[in-house]
MMTF fields as JSON, N, C-alpha, C and O atoms, coordinates in Angstrom:
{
  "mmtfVersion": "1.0.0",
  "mmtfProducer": "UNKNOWN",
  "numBonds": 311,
  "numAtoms": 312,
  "numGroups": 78,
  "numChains": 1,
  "numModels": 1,
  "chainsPerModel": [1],
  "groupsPerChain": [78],
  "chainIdList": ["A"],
  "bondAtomList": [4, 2, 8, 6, 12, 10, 16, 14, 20, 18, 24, 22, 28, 26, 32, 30, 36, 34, 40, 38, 44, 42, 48, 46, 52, 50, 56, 54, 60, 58, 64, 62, 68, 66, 72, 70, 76, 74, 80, 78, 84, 82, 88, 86, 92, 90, 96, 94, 100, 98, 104, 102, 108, 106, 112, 110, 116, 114, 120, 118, 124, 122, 128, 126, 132, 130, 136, 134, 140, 138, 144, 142, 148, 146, 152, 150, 156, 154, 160, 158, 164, 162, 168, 166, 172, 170, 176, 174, 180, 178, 184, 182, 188, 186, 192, 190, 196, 194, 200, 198, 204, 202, 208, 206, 212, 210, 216, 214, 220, 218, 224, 222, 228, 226, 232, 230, 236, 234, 240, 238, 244, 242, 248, 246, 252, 250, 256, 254, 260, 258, 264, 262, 268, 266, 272, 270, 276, 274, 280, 278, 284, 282, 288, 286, 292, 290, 296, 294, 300, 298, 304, 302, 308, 306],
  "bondOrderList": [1, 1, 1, 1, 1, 1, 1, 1, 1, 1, 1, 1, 1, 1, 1, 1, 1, 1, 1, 1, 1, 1, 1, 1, 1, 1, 1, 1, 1, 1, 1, 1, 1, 1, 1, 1, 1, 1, 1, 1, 1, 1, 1, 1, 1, 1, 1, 1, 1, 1, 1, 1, 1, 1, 1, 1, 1, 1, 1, 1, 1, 1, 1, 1, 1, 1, 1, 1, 1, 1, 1, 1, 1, 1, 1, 1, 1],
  "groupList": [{"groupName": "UNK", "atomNameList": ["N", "CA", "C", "O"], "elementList": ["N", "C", "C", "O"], "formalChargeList": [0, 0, 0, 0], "bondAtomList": [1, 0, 2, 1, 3, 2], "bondOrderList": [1, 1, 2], "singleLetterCode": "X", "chemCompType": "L-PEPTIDE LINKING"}],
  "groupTypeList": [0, 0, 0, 0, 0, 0, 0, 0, 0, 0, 0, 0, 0, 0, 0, 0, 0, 0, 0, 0, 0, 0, 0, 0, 0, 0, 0, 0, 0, 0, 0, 0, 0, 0, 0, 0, 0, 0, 0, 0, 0, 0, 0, 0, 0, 0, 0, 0, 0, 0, 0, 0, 0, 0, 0, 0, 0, 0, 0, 0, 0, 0, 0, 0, 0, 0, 0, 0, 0, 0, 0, 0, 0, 0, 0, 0, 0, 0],
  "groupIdList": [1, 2, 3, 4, 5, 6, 7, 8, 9, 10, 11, 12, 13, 14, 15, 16, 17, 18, 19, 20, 21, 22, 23, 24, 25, 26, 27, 28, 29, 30, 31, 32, 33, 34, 35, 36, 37, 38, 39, 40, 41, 42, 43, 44, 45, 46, 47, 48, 49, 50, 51, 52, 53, 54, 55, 56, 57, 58, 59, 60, 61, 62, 63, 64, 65, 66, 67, 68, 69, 70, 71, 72, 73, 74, 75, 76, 77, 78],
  "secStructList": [7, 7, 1, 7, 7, 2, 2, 2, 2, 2, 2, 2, 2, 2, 2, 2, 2, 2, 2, 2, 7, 2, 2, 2, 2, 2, 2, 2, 2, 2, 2, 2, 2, 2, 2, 2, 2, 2, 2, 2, 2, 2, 2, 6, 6, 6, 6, 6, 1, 1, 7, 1, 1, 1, 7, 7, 7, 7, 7, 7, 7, 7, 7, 7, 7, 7, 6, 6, 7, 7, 7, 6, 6, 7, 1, 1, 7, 7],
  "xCoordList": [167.144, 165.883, 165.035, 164.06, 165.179, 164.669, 162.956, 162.15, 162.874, 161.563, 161.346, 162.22, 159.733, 159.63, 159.291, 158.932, 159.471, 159.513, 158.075, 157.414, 157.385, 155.922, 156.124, 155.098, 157.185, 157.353, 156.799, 155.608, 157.041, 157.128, 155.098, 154.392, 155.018, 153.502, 152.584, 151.771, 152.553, 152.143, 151.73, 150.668, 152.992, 153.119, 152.184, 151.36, 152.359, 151.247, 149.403, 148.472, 149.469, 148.383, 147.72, 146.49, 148.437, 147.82, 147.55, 146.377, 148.518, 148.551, 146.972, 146.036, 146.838, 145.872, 144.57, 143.627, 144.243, 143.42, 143.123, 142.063, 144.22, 143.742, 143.303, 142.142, 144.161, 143.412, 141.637, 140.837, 141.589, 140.063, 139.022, 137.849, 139.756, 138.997, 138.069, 137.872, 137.613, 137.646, 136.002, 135.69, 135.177, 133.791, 133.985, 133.615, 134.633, 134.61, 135.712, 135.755, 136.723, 137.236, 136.47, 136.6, 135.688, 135.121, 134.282, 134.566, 133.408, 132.194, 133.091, 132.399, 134.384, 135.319, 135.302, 134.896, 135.878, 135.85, 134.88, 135.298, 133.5, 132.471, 131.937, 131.701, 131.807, 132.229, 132.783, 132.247, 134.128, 134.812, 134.899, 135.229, 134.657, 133.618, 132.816, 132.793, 131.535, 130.182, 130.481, 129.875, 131.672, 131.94, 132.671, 132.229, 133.804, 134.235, 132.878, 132.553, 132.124, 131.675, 130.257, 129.45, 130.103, 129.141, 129.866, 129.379, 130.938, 132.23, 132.255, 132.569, 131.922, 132.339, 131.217, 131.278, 129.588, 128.393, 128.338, 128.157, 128.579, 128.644, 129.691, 129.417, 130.662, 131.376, 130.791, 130.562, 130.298, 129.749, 128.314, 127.724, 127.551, 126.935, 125.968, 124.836, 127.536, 127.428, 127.036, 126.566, 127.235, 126.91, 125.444, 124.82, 125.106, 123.645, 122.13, 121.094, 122.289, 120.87, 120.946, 119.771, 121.504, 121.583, 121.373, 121.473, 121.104, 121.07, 122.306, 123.065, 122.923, 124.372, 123.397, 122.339, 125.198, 124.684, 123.854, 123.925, 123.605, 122.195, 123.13, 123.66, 123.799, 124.371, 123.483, 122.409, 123.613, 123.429, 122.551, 122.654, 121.477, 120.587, 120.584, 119.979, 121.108, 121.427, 120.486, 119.33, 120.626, 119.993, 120.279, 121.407, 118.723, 119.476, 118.575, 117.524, 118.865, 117.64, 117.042, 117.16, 115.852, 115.428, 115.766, 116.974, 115.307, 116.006, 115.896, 114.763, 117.36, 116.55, 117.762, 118.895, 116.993, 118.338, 118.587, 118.118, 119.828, 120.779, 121.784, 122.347, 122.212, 123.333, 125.102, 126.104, 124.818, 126.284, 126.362, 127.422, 125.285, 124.986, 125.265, 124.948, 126.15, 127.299, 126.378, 126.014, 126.092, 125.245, 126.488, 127.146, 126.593, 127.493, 127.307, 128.021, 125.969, 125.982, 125.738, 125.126, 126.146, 126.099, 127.366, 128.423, 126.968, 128.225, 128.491, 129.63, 127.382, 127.832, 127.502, 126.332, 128.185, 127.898, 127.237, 127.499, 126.146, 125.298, 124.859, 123.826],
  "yCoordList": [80.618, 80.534, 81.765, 81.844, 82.916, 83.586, 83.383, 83.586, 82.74, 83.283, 81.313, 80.475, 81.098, 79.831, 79.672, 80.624, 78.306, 77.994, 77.457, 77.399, 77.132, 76.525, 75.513, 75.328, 74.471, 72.737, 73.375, 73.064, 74.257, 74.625, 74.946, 74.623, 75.957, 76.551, 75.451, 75.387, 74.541, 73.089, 71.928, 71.311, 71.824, 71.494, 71.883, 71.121, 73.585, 74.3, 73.786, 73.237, 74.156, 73.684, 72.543, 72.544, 71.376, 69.854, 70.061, 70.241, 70.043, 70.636, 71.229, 70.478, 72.376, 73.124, 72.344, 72.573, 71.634, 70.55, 69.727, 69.646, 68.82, 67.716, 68.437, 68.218, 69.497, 70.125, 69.932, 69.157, 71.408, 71.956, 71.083, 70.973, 70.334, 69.784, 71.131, 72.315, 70.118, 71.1, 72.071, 73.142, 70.974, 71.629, 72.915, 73.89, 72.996, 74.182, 75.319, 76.46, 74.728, 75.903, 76.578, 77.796, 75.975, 76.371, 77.499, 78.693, 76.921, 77.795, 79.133, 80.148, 79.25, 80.404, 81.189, 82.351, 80.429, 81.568, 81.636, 81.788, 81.611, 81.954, 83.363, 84.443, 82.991, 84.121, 85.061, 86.138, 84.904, 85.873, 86.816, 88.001, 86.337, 86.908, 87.74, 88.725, 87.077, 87.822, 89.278, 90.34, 88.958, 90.256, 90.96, 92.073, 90.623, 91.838, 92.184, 93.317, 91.754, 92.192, 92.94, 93.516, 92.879, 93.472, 95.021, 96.122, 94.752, 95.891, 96.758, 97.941, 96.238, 97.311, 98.129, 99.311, 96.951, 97.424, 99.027, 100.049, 98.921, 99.745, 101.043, 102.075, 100.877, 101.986, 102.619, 103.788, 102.01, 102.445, 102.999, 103.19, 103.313, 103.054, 103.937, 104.2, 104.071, 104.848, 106.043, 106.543, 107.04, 108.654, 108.566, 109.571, 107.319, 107.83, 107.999, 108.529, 107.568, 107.811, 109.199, 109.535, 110.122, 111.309, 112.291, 111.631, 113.702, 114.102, 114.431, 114.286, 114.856, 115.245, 116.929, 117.369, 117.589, 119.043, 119.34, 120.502, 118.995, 118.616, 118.677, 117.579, 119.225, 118.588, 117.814, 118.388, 117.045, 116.051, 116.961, 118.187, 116.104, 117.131, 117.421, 116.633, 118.388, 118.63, 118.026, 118.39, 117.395, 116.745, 117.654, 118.045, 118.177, 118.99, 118.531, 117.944, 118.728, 118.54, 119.419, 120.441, 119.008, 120.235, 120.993, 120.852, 122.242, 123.313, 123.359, 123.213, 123.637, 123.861, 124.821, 125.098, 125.099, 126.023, 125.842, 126.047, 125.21, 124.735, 125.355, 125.833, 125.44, 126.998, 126.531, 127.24, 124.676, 124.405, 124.407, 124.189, 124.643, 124.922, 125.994, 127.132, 125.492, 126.854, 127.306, 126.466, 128.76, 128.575, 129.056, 130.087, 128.358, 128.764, 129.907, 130.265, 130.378, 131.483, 132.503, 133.346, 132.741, 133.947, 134.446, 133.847, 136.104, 137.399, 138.085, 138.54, 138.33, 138.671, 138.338, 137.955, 138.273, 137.503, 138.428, 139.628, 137.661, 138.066, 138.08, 138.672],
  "zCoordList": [94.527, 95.221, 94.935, 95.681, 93.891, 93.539, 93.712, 94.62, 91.964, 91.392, 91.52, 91.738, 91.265, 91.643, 89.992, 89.298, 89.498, 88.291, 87.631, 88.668, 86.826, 86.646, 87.373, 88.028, 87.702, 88.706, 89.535, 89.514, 90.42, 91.438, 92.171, 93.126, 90.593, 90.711, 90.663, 91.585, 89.735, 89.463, 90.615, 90.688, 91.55, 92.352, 93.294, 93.8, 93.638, 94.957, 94.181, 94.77, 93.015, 92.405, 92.641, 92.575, 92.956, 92.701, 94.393, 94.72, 95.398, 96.597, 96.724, 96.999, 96.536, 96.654, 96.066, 96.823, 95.152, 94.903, 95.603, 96.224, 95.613, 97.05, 98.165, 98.511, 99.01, 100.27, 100.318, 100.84, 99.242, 98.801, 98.152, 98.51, 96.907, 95.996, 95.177, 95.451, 93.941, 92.732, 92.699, 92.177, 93.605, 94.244, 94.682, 94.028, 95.923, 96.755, 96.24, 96.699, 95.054, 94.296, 93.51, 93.384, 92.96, 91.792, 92.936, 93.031, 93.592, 94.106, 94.951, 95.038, 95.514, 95.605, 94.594, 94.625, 93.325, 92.322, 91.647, 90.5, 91.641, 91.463, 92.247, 91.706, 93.81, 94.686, 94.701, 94.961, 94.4, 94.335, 92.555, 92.621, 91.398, 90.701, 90.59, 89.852, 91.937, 91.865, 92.614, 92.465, 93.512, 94.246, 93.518, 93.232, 93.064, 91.759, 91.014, 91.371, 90.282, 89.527, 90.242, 89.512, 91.398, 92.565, 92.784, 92.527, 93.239, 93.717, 92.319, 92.451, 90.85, 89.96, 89.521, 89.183, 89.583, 89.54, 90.179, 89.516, 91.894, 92.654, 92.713, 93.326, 92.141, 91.274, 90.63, 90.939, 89.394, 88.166, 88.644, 87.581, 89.571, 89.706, 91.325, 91.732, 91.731, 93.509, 93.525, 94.547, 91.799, 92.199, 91.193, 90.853, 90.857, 89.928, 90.924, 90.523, 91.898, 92.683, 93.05, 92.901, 93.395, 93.172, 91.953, 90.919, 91.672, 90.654, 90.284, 91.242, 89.203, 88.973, 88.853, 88.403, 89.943, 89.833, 91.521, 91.92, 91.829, 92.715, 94.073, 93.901, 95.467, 96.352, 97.545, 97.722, 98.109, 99.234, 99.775, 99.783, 100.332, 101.209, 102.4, 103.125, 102.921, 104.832, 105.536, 105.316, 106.137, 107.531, 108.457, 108.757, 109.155, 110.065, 111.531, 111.274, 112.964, 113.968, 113.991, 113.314, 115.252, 116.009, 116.34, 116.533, 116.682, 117.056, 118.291, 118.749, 119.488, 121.187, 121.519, 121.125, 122.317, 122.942, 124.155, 125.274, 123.415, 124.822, 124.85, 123.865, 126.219, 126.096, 125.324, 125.235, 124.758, 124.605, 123.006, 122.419, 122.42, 121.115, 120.556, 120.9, 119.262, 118.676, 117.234, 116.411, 117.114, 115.473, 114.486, 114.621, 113.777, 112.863, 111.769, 110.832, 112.289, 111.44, 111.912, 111.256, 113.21, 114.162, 113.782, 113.583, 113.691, 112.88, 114.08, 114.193, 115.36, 116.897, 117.799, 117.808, 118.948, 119.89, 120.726, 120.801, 121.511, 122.192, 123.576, 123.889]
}
């Protein structure tokens, strides 16, 4: 009962046909396709709107002073 044999795969195959039918397989793996090949676009693709060299640009807020606000670039405390 190991490994299943091609009878076996053949079998889930025709199975899996009648269920679905060959319409709504096809348009799955069409789908699933467009998203691999969406998913690799976006790889190839995720660090170019940026400059290379260039880092991310800080977002920073307003400034207020509130007494629970830590500055991270205070050397003494005051």
């Amino acid at each position: 009962m190991g490994s299943f044999s091609i009878w076996h795969w053949l079998i889930v195959l025709v199975v899996v046909i009648a269920i679905f039918g060959t319409k709504k397989l096809r348009n799955v793996g069409s789908d699933l396709g467009a998203a691999v090949k969406g998913f690799k676009d976006g790889m190839k693709d995720g660090s170019s709107t940026e400059e290379p060299g260039k880092p991310p640009q800080q977002v920073t807020a307003n400034k207020v002073n509130d007494p629970n606000t830590v500055d991270v670039d205070a050397k003494t405390k005051s």
